[in-house]
LORO-808728 format. One line per field, with one value per atom (N, C-alpha, C): residue number from 1; atom name; residue in one letter; x, y, z. Coordinates in Angstrom, 3 decimals. Layout:
<recs>
k	(NUM, ...) .
a	(CA, ...) .
r	(a, ...) .
east	(X, ...) .
north	(Y, ...) .
up	(Z, ...) .
</recs>
This chain:
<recs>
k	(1, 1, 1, 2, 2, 2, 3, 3, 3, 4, 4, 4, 5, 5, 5, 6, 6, 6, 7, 7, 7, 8, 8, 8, 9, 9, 9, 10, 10, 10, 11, 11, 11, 12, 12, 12, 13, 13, 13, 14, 14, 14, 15, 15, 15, 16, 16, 16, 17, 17, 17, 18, 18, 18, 19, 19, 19, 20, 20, 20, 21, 21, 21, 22, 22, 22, 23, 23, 23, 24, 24, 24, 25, 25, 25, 26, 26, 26, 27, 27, 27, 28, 28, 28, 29, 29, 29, 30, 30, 30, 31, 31, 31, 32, 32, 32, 33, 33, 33, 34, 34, 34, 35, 35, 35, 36, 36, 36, 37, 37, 37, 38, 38, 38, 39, 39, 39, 40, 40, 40, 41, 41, 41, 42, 42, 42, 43, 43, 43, 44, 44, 44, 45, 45, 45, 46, 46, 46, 47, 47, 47, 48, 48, 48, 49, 49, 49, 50, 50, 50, 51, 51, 51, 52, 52, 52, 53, 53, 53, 54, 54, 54, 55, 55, 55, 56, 56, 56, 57, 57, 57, 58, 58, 58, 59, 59, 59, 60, 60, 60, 61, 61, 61, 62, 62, 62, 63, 63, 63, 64, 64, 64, 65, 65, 65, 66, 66, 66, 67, 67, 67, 68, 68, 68, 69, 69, 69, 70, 70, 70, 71, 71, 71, 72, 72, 72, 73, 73, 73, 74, 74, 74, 75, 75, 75, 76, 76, 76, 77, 77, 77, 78, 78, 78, 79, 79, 79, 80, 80, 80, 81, 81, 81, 82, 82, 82, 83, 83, 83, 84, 84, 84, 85, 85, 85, 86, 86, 86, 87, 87, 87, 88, 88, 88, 89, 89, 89, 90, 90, 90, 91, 91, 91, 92, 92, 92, 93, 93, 93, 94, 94, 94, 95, 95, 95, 96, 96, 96, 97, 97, 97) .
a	(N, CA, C, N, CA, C, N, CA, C, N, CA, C, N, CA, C, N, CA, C, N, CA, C, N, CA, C, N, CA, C, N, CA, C, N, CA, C, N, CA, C, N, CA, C, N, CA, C, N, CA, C, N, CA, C, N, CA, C, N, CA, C, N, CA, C, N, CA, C, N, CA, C, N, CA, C, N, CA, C, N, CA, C, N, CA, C, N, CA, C, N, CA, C, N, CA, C, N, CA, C, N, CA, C, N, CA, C, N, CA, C, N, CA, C, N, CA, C, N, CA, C, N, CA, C, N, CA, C, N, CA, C, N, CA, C, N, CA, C, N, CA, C, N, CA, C, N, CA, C, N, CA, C, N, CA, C, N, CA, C, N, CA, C, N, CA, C, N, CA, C, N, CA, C, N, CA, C, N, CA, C, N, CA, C, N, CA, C, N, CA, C, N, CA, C, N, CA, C, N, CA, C, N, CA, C, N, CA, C, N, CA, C, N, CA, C, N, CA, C, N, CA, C, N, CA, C, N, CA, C, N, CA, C, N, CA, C, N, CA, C, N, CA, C, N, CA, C, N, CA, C, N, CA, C, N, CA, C, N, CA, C, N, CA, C, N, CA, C, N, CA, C, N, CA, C, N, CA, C, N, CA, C, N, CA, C, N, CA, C, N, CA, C, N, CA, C, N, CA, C, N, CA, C, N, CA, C, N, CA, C, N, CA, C, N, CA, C, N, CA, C, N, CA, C, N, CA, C, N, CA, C, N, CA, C, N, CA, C) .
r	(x, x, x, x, x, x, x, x, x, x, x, x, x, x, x, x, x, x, x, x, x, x, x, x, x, x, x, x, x, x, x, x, x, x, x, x, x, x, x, x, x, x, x, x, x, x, x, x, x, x, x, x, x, x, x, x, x, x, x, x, x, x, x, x, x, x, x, x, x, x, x, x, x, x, x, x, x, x, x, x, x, x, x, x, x, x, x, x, x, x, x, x, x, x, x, x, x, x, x, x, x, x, x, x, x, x, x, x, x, x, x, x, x, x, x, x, x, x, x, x, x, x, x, x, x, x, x, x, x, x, x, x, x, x, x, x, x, x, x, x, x, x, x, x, x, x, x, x, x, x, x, x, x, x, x, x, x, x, x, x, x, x, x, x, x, x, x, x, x, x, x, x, x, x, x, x, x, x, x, x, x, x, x, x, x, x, x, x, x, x, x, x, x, x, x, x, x, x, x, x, x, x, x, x, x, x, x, x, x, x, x, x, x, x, x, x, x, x, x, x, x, x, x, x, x, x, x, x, x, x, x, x, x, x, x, x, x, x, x, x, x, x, x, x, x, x, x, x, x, x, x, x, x, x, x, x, x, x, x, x, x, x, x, x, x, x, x, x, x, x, x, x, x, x, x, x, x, x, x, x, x, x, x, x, x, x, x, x, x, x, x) .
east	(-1.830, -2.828, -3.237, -4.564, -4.944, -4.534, -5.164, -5.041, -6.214, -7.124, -8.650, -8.208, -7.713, -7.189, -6.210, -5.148, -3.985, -4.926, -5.901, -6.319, -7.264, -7.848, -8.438, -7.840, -6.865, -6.012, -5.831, -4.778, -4.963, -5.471, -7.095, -8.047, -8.158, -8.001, -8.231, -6.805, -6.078, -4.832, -4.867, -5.446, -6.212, -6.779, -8.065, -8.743, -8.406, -7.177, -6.644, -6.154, -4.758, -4.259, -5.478, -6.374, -7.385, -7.541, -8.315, -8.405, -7.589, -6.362, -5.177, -5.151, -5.556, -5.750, -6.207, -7.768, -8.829, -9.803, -10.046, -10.575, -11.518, -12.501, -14.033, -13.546, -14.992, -14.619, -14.742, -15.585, -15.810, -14.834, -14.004, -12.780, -11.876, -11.470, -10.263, -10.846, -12.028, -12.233, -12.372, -12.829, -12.592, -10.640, -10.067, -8.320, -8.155, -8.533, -8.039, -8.450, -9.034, -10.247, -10.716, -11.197, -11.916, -13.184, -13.912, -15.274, -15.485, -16.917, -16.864, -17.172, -17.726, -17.831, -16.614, -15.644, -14.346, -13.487, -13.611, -13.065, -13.702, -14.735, -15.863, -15.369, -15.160, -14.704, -13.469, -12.151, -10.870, -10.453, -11.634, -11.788, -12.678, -13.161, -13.980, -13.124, -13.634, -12.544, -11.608, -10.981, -10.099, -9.804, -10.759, -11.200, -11.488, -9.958, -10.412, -9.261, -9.231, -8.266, -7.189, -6.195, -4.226, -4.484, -5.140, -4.683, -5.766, -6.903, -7.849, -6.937, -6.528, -5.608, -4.115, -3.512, -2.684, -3.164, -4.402, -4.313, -4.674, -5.494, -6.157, -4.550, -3.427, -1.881, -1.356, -1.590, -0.913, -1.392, -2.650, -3.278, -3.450, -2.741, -2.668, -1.078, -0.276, 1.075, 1.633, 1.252, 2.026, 2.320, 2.519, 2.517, 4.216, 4.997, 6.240, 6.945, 6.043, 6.315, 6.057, 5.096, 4.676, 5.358, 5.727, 7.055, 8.115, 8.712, 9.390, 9.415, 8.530, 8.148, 8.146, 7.618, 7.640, 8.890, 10.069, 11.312, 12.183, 12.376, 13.374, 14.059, 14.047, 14.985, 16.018, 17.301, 17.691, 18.837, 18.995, 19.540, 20.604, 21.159, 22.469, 23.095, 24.342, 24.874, 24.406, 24.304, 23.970, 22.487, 21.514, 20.513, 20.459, 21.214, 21.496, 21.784, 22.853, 23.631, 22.041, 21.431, 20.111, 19.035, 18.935, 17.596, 18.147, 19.782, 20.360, 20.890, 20.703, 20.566, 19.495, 18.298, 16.980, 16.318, 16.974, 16.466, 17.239, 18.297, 19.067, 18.019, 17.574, 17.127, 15.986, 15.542, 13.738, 13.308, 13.885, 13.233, 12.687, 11.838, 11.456, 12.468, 12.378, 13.248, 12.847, 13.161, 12.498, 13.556, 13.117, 13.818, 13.432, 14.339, 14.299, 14.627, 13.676, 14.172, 14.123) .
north	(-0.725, -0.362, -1.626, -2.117, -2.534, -3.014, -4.264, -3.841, -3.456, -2.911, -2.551, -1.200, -0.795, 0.686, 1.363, 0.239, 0.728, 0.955, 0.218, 0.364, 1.182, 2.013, 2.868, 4.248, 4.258, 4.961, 5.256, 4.248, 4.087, 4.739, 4.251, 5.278, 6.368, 7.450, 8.468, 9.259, 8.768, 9.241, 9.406, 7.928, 7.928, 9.357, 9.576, 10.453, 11.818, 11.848, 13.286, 13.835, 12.564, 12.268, 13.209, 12.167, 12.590, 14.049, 14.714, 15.731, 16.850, 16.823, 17.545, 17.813, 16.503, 16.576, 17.446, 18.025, 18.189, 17.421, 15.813, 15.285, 14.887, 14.209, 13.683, 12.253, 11.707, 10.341, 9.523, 10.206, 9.671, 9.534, 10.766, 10.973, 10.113, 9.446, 8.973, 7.467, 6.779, 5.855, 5.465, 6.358, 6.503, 6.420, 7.167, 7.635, 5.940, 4.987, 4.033, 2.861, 2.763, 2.097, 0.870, 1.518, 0.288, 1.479, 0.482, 1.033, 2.333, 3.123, 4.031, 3.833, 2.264, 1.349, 1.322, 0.693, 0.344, 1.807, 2.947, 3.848, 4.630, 4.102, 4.208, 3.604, 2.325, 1.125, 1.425, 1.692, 2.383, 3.343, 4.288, 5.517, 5.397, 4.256, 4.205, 3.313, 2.127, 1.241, 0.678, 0.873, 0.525, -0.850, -1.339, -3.100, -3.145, -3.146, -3.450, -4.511, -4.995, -5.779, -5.535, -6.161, -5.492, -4.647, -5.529, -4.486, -3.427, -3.427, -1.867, -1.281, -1.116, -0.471, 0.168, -0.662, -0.714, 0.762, 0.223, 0.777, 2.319, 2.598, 3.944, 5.030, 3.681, 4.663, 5.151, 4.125, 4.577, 5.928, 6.398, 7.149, 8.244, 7.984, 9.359, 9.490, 8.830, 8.787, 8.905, 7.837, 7.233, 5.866, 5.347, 3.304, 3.718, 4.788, 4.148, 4.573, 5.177, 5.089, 3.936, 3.455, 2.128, 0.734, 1.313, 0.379, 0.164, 1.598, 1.472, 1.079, 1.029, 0.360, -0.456, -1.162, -3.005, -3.462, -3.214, -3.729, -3.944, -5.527, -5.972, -5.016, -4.970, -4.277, -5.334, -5.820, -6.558, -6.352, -7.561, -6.797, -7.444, -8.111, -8.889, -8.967, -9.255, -9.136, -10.451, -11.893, -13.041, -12.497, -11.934, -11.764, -10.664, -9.908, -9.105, -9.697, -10.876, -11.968, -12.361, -13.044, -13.928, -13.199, -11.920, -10.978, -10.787, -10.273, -10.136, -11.571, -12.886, -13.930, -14.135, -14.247, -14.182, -13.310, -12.419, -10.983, -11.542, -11.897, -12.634, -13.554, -14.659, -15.592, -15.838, -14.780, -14.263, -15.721, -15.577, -16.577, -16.521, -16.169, -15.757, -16.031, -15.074, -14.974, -15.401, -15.650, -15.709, -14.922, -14.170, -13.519, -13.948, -14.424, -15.116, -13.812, -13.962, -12.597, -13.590) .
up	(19.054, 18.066, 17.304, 17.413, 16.398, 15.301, 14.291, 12.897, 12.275, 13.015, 12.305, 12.726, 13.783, 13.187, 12.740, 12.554, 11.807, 9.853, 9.620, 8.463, 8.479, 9.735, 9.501, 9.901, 10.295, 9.625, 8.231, 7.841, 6.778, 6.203, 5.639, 5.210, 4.751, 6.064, 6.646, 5.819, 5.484, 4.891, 3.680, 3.139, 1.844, 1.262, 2.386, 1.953, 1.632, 2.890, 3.411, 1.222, 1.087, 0.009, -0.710, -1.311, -1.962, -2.154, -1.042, -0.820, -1.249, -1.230, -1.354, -2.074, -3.219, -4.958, -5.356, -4.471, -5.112, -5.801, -5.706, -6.288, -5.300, -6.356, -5.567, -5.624, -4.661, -4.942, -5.888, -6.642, -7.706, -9.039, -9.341, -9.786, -9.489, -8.663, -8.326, -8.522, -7.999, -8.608, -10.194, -10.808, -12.263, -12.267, -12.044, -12.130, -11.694, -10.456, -10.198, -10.686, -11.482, -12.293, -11.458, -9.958, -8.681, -8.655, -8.151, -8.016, -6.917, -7.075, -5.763, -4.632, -4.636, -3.157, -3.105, -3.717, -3.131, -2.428, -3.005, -2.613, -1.222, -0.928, 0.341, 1.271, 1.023, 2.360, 2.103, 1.468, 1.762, 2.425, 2.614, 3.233, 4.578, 4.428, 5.809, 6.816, 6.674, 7.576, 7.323, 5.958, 5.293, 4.808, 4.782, 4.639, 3.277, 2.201, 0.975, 0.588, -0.575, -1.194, -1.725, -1.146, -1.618, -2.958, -3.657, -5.452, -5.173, -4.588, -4.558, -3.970, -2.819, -2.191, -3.196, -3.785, -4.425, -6.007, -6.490, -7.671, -6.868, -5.996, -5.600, -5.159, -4.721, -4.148, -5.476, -6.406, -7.760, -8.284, -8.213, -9.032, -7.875, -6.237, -5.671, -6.075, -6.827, -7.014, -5.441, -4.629, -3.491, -3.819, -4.515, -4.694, -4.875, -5.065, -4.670, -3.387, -2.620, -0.969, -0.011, -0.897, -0.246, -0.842, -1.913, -2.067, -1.417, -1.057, -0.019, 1.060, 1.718, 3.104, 3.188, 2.191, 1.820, 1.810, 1.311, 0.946, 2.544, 2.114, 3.339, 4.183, 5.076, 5.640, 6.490, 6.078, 6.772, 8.392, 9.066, 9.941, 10.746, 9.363, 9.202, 7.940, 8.015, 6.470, 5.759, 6.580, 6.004, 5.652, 5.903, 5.908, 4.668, 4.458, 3.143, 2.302, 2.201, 1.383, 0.542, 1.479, 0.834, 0.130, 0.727, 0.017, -1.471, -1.442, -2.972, -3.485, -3.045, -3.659, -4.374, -3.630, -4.003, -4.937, -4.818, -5.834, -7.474, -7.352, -8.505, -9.156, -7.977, -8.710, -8.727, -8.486, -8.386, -7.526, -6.374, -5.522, -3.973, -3.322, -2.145, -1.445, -0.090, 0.960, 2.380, 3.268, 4.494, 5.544, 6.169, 7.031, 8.290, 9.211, 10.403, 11.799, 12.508, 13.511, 15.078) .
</recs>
């Protein structure tokens, strides 16, 4: 798959989200305070910017599922050692595969 359709996906999930709400599009861009173009191209091909994306998950109250997904998953203990080094010393990680 793609990454023009893994994000239009994406989208489409977005919208589903949306929907579920009951909200318009217009509503939720107001709720995400990004424009109703931005909530158009999120929903269309999903070609928007990390924080549009970001604020529209917050305000479907998904931004801490997608938090989750984000977080290291490591797949060594030295490799666990460094993520909770780094997390200590608020210092990026690099995970080597």
């Amino acid at each position: 798959m793609s990454i023009e359709n893994i994000a239009a996906d994406i989208g489409q999930n977005i919208r589903l989200a949306r929907a579920s709400l009951c909200l318009q599009q217009e509503e939720l861009a107001k709720l995400s305070g990004v424009s109703l173009q931005a909530i158009k191209n999120l929903e269309g091909d999903g070609k928007v910017k990390l924080i549009t994306f970001l604020r529209v998950a917050k305000a479907l109250n998904i931004d801490k599922e997608i938090w989750q997904v984000c977080q290291p998953r490591p797949n060594t203990l030295d490799e666990l050692q460094r993520i909770e080094s780094a997390r200590a010393s608020s210092s990026r990680v690099r995970i080597l595969s």
